[in-house]
C-alpha positions, -999 to +999 in steps of 0.1 A: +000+000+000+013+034-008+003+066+006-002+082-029+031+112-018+054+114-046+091+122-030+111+140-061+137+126-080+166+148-059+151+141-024+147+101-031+185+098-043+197+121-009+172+097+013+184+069-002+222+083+005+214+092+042+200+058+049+229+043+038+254+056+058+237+058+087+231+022+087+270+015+082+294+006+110+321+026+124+348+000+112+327+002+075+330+038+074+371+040+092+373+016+060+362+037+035+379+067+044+415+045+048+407+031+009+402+068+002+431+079+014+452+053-001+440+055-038+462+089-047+493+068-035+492+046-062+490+013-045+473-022-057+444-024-037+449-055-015+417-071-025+435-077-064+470-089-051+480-120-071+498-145-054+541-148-069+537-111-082+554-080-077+534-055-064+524-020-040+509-017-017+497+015+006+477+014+042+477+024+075+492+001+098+468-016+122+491-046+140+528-049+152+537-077+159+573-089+171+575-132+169+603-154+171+603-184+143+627-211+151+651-191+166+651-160+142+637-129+147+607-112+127+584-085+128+548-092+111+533-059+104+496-055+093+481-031+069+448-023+055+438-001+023+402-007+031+399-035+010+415-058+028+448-063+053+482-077+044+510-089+064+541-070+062+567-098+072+607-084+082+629-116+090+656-109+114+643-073+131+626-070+164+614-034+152+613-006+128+612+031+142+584+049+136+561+018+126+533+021+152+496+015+149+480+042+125+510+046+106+507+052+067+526+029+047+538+026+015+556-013+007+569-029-024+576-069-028+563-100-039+528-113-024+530-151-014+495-161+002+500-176+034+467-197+050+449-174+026+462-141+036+482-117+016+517-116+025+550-098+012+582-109+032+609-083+035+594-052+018+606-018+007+587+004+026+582+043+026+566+060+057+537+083+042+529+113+063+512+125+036+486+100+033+483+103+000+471+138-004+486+163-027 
């Protein structure tokens, strides 16, 4: 049943907007803005890595992570674009200065997939205080 009210073209298309993202989550919207912020860098969005290639990637760090493996030091270091994360993996460091949580990254290497997640062992990396804007 209708109520016979006709909402214009404009108004439908800004209602239809507004319910939207008010019905998206904080981490949905943190998301959005991250991918946004990463696009002008020039990355690969995580979400099209392909395993064995070379690739970019740009993100803010969310996870630092300092873990022995049989006896040799690494530092696994999580990023997102907003896509999706990928683990930044540094054999033989305990830590890199200036790689915290919320950190902008830019890292270059070749993605293996490890138990399905995106992975780039020994990277180049660039710390972006731009994050990506001109």
């Amino acid at each position: 049943m209708t109520t016979g009210r006709r909402v214009p073209r404009g108004q439908a298309g800004l209602l239809a907007w507004m319910s939207a993202r008010l019905a998206r989550s904080a981490p949905e919207l943190e998301a959005g803005a991250v991918h946004k912020g990463t696009g002008p860098l020039g990355g690969t969005a995580v979400v099209d890595l392909v395993d064995r290639s070379q690739a970019s990637v740009c993100g803010v760090v969310r996870s630092v992570n300092p873990r022995p493996r049989a006896n040799v030091p690494a530092l696994v270091v999580e990023i997102s674009d907003g896509t999706r994360t990928v683990n930044l993996i540094w054999l033989g460091r305990r830590r890199i200065g200036g790689v915290v949580p919320g950190t902008y990254l830019s890292a270059h290497g070749r993605v293996t997939y490890r138990h399905g997640i995106p992975t780039i062992f020994n990277p180049a990396y660039e710390i972006r205080a731009d994050r990506g804007r001109q």
